[in-house]
PAZAPA-4460 file (N, C-alpha, C; in steps of 0.05 Angstrom, whole numbers, plus 32768, in hexadecimal, padded with zeros to 4 digits):
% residues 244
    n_x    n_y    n_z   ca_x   ca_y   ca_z    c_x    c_y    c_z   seq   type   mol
   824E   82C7   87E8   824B   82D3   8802   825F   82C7   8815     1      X     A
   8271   82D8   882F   827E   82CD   883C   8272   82BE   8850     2      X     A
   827B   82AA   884F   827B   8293   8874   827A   82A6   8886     3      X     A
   8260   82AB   8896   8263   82BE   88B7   8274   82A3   88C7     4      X     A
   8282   82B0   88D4   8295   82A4   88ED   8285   82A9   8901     5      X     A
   8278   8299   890F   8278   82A3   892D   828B   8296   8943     6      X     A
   828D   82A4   895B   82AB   82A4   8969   82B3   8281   8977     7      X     A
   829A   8270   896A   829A   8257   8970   82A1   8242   8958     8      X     A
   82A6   824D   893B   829C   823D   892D   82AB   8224   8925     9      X     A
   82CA   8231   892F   82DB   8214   8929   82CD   81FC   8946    10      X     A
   82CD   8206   8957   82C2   81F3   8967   82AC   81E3   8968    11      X     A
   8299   81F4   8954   827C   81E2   894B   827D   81D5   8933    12      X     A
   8297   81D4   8925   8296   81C8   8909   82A7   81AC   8917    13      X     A
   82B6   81B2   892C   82BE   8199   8936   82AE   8189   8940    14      X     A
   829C   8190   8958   828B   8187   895D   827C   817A   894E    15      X     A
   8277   818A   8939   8268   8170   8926   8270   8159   8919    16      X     A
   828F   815A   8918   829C   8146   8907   8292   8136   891C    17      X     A
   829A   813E   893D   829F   8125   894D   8283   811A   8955    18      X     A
   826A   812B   8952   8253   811E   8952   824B   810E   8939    19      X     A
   8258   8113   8923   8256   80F8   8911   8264   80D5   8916    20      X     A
   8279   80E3   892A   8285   80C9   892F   8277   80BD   8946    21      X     A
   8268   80D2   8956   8252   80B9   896A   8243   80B2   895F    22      X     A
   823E   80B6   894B   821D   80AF   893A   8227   809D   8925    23      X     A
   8245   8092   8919   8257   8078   8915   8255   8064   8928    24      X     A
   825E   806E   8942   825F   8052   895D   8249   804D   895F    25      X     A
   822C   805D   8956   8215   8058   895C   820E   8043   894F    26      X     A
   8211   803A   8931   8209   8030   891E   8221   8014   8923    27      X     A
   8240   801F   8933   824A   7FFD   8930   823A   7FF5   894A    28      X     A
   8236   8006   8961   8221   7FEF   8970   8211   7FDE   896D    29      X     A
   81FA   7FEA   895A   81E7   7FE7   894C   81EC   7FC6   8940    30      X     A
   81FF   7FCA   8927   8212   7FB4   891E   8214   7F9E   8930    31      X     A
   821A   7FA6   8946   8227   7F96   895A   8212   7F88   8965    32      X     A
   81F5   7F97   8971   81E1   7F88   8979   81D8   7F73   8969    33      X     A
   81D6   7F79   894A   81C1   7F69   8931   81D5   7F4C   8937    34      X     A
   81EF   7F53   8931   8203   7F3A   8931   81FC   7F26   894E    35      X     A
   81F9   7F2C   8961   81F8   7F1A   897F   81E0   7F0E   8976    36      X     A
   81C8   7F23   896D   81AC   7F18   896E   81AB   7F03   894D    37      X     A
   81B9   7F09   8941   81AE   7EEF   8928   81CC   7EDD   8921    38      X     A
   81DF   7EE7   8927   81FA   7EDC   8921   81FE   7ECA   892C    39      X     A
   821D   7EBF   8932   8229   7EA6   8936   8219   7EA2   8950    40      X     A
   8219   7EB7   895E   821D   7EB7   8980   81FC   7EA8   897F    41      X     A
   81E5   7EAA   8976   81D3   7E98   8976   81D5   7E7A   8985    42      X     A
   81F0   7E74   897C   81EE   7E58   8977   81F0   7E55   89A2    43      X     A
   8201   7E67   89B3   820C   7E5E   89C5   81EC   7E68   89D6    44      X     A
   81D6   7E61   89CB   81BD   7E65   89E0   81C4   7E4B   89ED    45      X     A
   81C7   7E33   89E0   81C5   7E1A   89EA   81DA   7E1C   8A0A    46      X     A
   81EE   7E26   8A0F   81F3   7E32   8A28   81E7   7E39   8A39    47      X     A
   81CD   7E40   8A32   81B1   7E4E   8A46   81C0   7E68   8A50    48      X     A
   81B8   7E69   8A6A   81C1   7E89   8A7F   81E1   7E8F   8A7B    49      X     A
   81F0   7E7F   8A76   820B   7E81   8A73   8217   7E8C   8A59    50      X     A
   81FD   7E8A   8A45   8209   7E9B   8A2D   81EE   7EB7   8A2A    51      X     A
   81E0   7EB9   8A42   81CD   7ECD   8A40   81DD   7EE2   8A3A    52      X     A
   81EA   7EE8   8A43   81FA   7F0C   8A4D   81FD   7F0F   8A31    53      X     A
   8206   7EFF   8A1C   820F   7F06   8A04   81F7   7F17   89F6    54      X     A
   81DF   7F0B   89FD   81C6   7F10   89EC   81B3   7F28   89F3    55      X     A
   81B6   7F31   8A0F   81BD   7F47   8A21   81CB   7F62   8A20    56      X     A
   81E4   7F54   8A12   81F1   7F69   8A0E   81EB   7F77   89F1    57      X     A
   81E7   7F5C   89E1   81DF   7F66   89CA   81CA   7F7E   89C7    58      X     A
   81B8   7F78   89D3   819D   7F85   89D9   81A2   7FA2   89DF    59      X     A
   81B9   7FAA   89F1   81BD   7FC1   89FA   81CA   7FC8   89F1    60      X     A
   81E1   7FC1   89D6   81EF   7FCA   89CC   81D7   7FD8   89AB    61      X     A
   81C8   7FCA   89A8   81B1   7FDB   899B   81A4   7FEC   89A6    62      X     A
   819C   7FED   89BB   8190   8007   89D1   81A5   8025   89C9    63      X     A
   81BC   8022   89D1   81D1   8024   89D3   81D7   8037   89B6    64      X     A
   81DB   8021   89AA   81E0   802F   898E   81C9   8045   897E    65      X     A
   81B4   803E   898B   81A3   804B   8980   819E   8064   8988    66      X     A
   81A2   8067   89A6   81A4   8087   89B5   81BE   8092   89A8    67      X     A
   81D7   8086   89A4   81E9   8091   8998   81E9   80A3   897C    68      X     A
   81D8   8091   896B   81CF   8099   8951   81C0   80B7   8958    69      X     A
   81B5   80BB   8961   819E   80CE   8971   81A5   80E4   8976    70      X     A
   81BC   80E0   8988   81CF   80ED   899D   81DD   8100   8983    71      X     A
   81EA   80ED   8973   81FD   80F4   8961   81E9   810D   8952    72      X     A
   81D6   8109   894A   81C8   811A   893F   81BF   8135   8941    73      X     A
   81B9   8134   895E   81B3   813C   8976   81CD   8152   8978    74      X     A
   81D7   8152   897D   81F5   815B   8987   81F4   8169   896E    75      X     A
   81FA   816A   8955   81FE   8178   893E   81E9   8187   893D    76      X     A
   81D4   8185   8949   81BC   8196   8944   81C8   81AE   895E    77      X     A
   81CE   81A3   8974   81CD   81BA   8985   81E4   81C8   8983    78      X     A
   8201   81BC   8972   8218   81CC   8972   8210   81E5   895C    79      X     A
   8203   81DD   893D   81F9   81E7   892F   81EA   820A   893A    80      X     A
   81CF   8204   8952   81C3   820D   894D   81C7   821F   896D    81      X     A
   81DE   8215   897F   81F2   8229   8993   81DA   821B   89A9    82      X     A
   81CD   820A   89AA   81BB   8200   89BD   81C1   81F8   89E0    83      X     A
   81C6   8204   89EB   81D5   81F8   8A08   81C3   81E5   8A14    84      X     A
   81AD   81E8   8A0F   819D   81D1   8A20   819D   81B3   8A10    85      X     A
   8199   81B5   89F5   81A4   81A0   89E0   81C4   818B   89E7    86      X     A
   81D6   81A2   89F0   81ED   8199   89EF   81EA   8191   8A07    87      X     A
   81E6   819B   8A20   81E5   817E   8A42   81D2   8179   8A36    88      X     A
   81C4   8172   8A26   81B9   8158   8A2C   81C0   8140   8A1E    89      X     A
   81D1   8145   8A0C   81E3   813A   89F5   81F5   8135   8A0C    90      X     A
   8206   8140   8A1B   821B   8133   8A28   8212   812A   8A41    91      X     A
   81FF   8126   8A4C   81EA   811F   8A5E   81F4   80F7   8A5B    92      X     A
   81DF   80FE   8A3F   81DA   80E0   8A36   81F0   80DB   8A2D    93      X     A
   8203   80D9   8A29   821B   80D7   8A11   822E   80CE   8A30    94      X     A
   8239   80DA   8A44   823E   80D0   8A5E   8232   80B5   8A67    95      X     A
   821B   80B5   8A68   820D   809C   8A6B   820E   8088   8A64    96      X     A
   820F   808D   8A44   821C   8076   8A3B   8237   806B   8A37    97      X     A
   8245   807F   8A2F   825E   8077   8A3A   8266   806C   8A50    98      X     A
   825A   806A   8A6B   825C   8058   8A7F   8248   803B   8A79    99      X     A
   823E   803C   8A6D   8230   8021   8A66   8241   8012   8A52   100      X     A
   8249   801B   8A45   8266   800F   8A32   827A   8004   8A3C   101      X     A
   8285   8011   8A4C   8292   800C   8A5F   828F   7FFB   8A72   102      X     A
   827C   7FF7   8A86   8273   7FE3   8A8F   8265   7FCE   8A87   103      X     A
   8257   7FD1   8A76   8251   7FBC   8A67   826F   7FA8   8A59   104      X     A
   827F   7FAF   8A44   8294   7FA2   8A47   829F   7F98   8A58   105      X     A
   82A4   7FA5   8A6B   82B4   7F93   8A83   82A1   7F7C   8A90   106      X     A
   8286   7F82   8A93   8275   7F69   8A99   827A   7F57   8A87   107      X     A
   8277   7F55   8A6E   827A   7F41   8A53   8296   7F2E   8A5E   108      X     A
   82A7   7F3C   8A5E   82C4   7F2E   8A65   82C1   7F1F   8A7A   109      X     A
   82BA   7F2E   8A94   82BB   7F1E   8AB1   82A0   7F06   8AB3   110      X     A
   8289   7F09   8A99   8275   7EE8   8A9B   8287   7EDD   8A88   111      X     A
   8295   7EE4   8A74   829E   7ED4   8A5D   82AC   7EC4   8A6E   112      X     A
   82BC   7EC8   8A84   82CC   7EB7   8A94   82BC   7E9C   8AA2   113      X     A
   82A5   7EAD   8AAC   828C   7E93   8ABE   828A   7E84   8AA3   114      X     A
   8281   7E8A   8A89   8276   7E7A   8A7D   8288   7E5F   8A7A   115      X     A
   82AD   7E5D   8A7E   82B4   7E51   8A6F   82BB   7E3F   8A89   116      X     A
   82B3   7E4E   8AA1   82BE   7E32   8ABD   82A0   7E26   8AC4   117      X     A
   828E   7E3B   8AC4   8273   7E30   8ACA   825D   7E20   8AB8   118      X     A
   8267   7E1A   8AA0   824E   7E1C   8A8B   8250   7DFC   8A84   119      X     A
   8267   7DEB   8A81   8274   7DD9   8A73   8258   7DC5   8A85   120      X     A
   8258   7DBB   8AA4   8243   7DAB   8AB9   8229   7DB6   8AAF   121      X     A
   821F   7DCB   8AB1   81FF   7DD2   8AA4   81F9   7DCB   8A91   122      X     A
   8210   7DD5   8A78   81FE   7DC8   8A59   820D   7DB0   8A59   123      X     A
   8215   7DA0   8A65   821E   7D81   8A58   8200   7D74   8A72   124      X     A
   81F7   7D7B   8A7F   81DB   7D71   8A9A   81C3   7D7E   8A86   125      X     A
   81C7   7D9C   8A7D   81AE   7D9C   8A73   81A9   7D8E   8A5A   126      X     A
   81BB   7D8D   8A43   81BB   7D71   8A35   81B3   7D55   8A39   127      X     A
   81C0   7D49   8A47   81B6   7D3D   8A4A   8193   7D34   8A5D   128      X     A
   818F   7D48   8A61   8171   7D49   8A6A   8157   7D51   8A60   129      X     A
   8168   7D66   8A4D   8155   7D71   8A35   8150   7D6E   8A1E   130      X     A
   816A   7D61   8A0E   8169   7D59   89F6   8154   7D45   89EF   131      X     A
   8149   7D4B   89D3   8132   7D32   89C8   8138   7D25   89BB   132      X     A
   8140   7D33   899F   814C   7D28   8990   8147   7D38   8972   133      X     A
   8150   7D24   895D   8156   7D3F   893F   813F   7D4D   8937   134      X     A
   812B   7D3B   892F   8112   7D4A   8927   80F9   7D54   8945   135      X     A
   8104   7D52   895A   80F7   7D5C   8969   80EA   7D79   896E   136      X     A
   80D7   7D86   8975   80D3   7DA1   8972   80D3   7DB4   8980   137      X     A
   80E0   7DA8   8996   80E6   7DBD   89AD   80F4   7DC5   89A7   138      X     A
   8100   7DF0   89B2   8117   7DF7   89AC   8131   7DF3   89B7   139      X     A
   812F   7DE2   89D3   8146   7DD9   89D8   8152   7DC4   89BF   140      X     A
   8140   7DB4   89B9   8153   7DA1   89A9   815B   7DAC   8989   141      X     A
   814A   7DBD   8984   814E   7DC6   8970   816D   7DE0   8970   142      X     A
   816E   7DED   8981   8186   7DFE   8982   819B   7DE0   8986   143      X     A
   819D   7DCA   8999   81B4   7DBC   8992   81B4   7DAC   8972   144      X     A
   819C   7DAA   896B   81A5   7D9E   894C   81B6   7DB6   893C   145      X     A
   81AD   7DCB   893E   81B7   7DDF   8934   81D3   7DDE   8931   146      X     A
   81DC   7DE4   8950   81FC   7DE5   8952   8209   7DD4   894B   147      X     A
   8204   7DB2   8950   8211   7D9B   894C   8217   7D9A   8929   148      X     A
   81FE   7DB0   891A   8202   7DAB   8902   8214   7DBD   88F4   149      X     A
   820D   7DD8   88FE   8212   7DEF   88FD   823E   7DEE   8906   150      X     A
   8241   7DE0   891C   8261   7DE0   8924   8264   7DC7   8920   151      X     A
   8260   7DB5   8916   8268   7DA5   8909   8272   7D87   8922   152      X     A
   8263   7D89   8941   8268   7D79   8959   8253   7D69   8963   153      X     A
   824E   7D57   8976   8245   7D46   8983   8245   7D49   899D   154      X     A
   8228   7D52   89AE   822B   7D55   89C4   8237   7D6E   89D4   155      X     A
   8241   7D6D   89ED   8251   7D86   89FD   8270   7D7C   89F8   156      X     A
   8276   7D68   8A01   828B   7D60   8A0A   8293   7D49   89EA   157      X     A
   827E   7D39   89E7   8282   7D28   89D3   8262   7D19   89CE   158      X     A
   826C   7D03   89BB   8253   7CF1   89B7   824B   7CDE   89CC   159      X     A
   8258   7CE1   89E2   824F   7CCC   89EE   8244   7CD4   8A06   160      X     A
   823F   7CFB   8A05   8227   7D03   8A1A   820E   7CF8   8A19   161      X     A
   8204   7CF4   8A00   81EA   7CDF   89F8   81EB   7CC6   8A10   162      X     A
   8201   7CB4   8A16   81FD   7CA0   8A27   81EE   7CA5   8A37   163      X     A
   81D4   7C95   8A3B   81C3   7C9A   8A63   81B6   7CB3   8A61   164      X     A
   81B9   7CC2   8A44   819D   7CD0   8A48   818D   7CD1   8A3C   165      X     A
   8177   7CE8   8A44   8156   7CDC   8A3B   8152   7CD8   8A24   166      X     A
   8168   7CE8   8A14   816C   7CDB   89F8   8169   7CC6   89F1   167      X     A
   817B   7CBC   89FD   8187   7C9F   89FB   816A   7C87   8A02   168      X     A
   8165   7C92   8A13   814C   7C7F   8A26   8133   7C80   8A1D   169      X     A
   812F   7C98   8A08   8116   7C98   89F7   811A   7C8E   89E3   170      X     A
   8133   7C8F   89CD   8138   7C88   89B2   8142   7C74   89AB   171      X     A
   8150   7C67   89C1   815B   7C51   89C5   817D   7C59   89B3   172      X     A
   8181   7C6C   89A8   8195   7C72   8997   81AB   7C82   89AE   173      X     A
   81C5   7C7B   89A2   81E5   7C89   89AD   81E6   7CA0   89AE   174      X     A
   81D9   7CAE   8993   81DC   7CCA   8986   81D4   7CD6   897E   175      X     A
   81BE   7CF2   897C   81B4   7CF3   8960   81B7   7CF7   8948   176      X     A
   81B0   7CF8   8940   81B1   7D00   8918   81CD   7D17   8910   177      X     A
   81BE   7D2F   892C   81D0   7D45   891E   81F1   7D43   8928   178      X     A
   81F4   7D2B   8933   8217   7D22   8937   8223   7D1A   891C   179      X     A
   8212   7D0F   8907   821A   7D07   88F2   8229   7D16   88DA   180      X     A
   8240   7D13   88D3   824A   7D15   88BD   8237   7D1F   88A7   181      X     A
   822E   7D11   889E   820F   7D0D   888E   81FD   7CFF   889B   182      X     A
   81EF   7D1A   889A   81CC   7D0F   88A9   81BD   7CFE   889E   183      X     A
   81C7   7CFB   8883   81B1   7CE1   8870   81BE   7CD2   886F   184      X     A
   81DD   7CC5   8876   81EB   7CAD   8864   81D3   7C99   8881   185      X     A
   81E3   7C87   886E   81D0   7C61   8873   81E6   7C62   8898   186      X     A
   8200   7C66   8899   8204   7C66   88B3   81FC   7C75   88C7   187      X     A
   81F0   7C8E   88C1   81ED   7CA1   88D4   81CE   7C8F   88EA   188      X     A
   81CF   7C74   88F9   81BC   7C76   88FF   81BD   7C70   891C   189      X     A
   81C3   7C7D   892C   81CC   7C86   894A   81DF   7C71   8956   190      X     A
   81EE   7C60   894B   81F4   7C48   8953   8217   7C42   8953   191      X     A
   820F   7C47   8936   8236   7C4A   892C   8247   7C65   892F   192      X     A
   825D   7C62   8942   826E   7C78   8947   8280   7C84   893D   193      X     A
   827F   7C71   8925   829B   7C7C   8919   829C   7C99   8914   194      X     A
   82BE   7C9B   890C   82C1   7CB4   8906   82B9   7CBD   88F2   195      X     A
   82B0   7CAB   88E2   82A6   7CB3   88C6   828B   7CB5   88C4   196      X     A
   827C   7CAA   88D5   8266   7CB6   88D4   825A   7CC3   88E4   197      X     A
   8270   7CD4   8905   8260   7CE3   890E   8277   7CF9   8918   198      X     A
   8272   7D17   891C   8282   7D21   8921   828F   7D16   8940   199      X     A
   82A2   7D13   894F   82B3   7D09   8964   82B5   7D1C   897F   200      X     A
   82BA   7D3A   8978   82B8   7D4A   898D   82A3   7D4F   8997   201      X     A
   82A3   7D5F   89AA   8287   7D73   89B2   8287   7D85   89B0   202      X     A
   8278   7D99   89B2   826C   7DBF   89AE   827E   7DCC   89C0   203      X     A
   8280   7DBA   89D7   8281   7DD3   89EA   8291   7DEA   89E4   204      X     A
   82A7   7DE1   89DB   82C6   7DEC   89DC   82BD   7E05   89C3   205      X     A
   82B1   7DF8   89A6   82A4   7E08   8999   828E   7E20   899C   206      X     A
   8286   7E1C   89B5   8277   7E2C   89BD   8283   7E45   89CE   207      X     A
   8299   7E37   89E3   82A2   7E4E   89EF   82B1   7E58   89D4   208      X     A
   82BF   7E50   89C4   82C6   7E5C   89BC   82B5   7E78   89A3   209      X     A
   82A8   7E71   899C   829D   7E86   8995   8293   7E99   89A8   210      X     A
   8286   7E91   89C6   8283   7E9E   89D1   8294   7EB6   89DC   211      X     A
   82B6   7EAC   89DE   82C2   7EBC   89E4   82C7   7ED2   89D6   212      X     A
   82C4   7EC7   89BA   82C9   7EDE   89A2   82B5   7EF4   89A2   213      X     A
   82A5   7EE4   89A8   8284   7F04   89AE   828A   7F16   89C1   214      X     A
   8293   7F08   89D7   829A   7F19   89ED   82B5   7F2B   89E7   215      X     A
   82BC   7F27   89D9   82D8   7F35   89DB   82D1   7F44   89C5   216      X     A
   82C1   7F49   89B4   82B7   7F58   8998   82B3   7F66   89A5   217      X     A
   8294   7F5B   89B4   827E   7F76   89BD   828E   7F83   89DA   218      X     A
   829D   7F78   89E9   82AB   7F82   89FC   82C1   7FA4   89E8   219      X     A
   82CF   7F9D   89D7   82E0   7FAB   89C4   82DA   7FBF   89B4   220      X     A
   82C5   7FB1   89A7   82B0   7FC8   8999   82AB   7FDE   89A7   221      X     A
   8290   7FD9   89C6   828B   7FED   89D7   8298   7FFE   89DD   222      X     A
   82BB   7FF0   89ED   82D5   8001   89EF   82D6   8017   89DD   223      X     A
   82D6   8004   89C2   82DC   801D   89AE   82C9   802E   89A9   224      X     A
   82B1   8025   89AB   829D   8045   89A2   829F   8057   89BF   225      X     A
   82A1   804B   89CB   82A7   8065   89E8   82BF   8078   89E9   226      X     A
   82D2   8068   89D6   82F1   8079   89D6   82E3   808C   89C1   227      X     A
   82D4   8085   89A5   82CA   8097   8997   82B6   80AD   899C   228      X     A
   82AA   80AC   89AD   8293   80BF   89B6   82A6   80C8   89CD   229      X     A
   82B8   80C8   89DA   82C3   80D5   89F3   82CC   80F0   89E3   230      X     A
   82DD   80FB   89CF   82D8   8111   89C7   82C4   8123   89BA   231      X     A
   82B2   8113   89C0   8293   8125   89B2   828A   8125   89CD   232      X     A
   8289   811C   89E3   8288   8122   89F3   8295   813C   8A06   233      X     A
   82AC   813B   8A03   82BB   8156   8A0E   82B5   816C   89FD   234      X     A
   82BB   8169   89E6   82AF   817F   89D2   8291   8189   89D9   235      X     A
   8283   817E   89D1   8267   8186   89E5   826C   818E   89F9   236      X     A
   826F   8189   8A0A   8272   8193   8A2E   8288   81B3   8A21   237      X     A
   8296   81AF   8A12   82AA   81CB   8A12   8296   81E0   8A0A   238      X     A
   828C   81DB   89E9   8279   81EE   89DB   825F   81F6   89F3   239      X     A
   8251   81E0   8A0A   823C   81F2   8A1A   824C   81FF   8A2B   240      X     A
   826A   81FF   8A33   8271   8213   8A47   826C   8225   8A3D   241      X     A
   827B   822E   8A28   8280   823E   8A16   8268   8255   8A07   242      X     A
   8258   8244   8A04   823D   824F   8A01   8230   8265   8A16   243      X     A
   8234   8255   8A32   8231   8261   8A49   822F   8284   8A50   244      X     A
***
């Protein structure tokens, strides 16, 4: 049997390609959220409010992804089925978010900047005020064992943030555990500095730096699923004139 043509159909077979590609950006958002919430970027909680936005963003970049997935679906149903009320509301939402992409990236970039002039005085004060120590079970001290173990550093700045604080004044020790090279050798026991038995730098630098890399992912990524949904966007808006 022949293919019926109706006087739309190259335009609805496009449409669909390009509502598969929002319902792609949907799924790398998606991607994008799971990674902030269990990935590297974990480590930069110990930053507190200064690495919030990352975790934030994450959050909405799963919101995000997931109306896209939807949308994408959504949109092929109503090009399919000549739906005009389907399609604004497909480009309704699909507008919307594309300004949330948009702005959302550009926020990421302009805190990524606070984080790296403002952050360095808070977490080297809240360290030393909060820290317990290795086997302690609070989650502050436990996200810094983490990292010190996890990036391979000592402290914000170095090992010798420990000096004068409560660390220091409860344990009577320089450093804790997770500065060590090896957490079990016979030297690791807060005292001796060497280089051999404790890592020498500090996080911080490690920290922004992954931080910056998140930000500039999830800042890039967004960019890019918005450049990808901007012609499933017009396409929609054409096919309900058209419909009209």
């Amino acid at each position: 049997m022949a293919e019926i043509h109706t006087p739309y159909s190259s335009l609805k077979k496009t449409l669909s390609l390009l509502n598969g590609f929002v319902t792609v950006s949907g799924i790398i958002l998606i991607g994008l959220g799971l990674n902030v919430k269990y990935g590297e970027a974990t480590l930069t909680r110990v930053l507190g409010l200064s690495s919030a936005y990352l975790f934030h963003f994450g959050y909405l970049c799963l919101v995000i992804g997931c109306i896209a997935v939807l949308l994408g679906l959504a949109g092929w149903y109503g090009s399919t089925k000549e739906s005009r009320s389907t399609l604004f509301f497909c480009f309704l939402l699909m507008i919307i978010i594309l300004i949330l992409e948009i702005t959302a990236a550009a926020v990421v970039l302009a805190l990524f900047r606070m984080v790296r002039e403002v952050a360095l005085e808070h977490t080297f004060m809240t360290l030393r005020k909060n820290y317990r120590g290795y086997n302690e079970p609070d989650d502050y001290s436990e996200q810094w064992n983490l990292v010190m173990e996890k990036l391979k550093c000592c402290g914000v700045n170095n090992y010798t943030d420990f000096s004068g604080s409560s660390f220091e004044m409860t344990t009577g020790h320089t450093y804790p555990r997770g500065c060590c090279i090896s957490i079990g050798a016979a030297a690791c026991d807060g005292h001796t500095v060497s280089k051999d038995v404790i890592h020498q730098k500090g996080c911080f630098h490690k920290l922004l730096k992954i931080t910056q890399t998140q930000s500039f992912t999830l800042s890039g990524f967004s960019l890019g699923a918005a450049v990808i949904q901007l012609p499933g966007i017009l396409a929609t808006l054409l096919l309900f004139i058209k419909l009209g």
